[in-house]
Each structure stands twice: as C-alpha cells, then as structure tokens.
N, C-alpha and C positions, 0 to 999 in steps of 0.2 A: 670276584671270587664269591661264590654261592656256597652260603652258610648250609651245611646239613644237618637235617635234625632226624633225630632215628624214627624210624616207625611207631617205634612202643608209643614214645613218646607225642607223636600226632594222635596216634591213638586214646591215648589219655586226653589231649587236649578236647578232641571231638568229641568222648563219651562228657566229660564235664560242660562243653558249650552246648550238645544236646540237652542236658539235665537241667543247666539252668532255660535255655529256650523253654522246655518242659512249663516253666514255671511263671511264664509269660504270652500273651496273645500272638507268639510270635510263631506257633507253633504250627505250620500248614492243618495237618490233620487234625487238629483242635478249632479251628477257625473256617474251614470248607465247611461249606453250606449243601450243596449239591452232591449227589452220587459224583456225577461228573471230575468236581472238585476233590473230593475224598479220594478218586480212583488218581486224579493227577499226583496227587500230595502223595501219595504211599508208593506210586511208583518214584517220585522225586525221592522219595527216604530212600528206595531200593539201591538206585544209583549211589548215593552217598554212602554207600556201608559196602555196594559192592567195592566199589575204588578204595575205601578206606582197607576192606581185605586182601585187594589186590595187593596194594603196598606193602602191607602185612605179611601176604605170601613170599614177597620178595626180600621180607629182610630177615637178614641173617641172624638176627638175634631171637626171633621170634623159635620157639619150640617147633619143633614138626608136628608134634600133636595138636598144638593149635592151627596150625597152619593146614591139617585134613579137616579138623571141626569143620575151620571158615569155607574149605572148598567145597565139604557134603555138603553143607548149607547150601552155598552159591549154587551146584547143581540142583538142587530143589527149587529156591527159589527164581532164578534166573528164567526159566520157561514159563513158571507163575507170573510172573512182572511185565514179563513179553506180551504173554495172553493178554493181562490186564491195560494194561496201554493202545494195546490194540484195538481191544474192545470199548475201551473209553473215548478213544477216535471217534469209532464208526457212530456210537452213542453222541456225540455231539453232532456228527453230520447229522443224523436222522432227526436232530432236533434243532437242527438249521435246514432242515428240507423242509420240517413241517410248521416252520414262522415266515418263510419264502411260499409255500403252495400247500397250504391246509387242506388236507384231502385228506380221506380215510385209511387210501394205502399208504402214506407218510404216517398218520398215527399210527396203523396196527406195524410199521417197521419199529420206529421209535418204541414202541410197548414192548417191542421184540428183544429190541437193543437194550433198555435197561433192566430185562429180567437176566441176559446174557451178562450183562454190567455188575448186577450184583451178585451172581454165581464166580464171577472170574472174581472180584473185589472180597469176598468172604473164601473164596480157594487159597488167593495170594496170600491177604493178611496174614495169616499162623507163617505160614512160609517164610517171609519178608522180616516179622517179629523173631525167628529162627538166626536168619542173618544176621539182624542185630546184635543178638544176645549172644553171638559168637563173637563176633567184631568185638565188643564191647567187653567181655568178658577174657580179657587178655592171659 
C-alpha cells in the first residue's frame, strides 16, 4: 500500500529542502562555474518546479487561482527552458568541435554559440525565477 501525501504538502517540503540547499554548496547554480554549467543548473531547477506545479495542478486541494498562477508561469517559462537547453547543447558541441579541430570556423561558431547562450540564459532566468515563486508560493 502506497502512503499518500498531498501536494500542498510536497510542496512545503521542496520549498524548505530548496531553502536550506540555498544555504549550502550544494546549490547547482551557486556552484556552476561555466555559462555552459549555469545554463544546465537553471534548466535543471526549471524541471523541478515544473513537475512540482504539475502535481500541484492536479491536486484537488490546491485553489484554482493558484493553480492558473502556476500554468501562466509554466507557459512563459516552458518555451524559455526549451530555448535554453537547446542552446546550451549546441554551445557544448561547438566547444567540443573546437578542442577536436582548432580552426577558426569552430571558434567564430563557438563565439556564436555563447553570445546565443547567454541571451537565451538571461531570457530564461526572470522566466524560471516566475515559476518558482508560484510553486513556492502556495
């Protein structure tokens, strides 16, 4: 038999084990060194807050007004996180193209890729920090 524990209450759990992570090295986007790294970490928060809203969405306890907050959000951010993962890809190939075959057309792509990187990474972010603060804000 599978214990159930309501949503609200996951939810409580994750904003507290977020707050203290906060408070420790254990933080990805505190601890990413690299654009690259920073672009992983934030899209890694994206997924945990989306699935944390989704359940959200589904439980019956939850208000409907919270439950549009969480999905306007989610619409906003959801195509931001896409972008940026995408782009955080293609930004690692181009910087494994050009430690395999140092050529200048692999630099000027690579140059290409993290000016793309940190337009999609500074779009996302407010976006993603959105999500949260709906999730979290129960």
């Amino acid at each position: 038999m599978r214990l159930y524990i309501p949503t609200y209450l996951r939810a409580i759990v994750l904003a507290v084990a977020l707050a203290l992570a906060g408070c420790s090295t254990a933080d990805p986007l505190k601890t990413a060194q690299t654009l690259e790294q920073k672009a992983f970490a934030l899209y890694g928060t994206f997924v945990v807050y989306e699935e944390a809203g989704a359940e959200m969405i589904l439980d019956p306890a939850v208000p409907d007004s919270v439950k549009v907050v969480i999905q306007q959000a989610d619409s906003v951010a959801k195509p931001a996180a896409d972008i940026l993962v995408t782009v955080a890809r293609e930004t690692s190939v181009a910087r494994a193209e050009l430690a395999l075959i140092p050529s200048e057309t692999f630099r000027d792509k690579l140059v290409a890729a993290i000016a793309a990187l940190q337009r999609a990474y500074w779009s996302a972010k407010p976006k993603i920090d959105a999500l949260s603060l709906a999730v979290e804000n129960l």
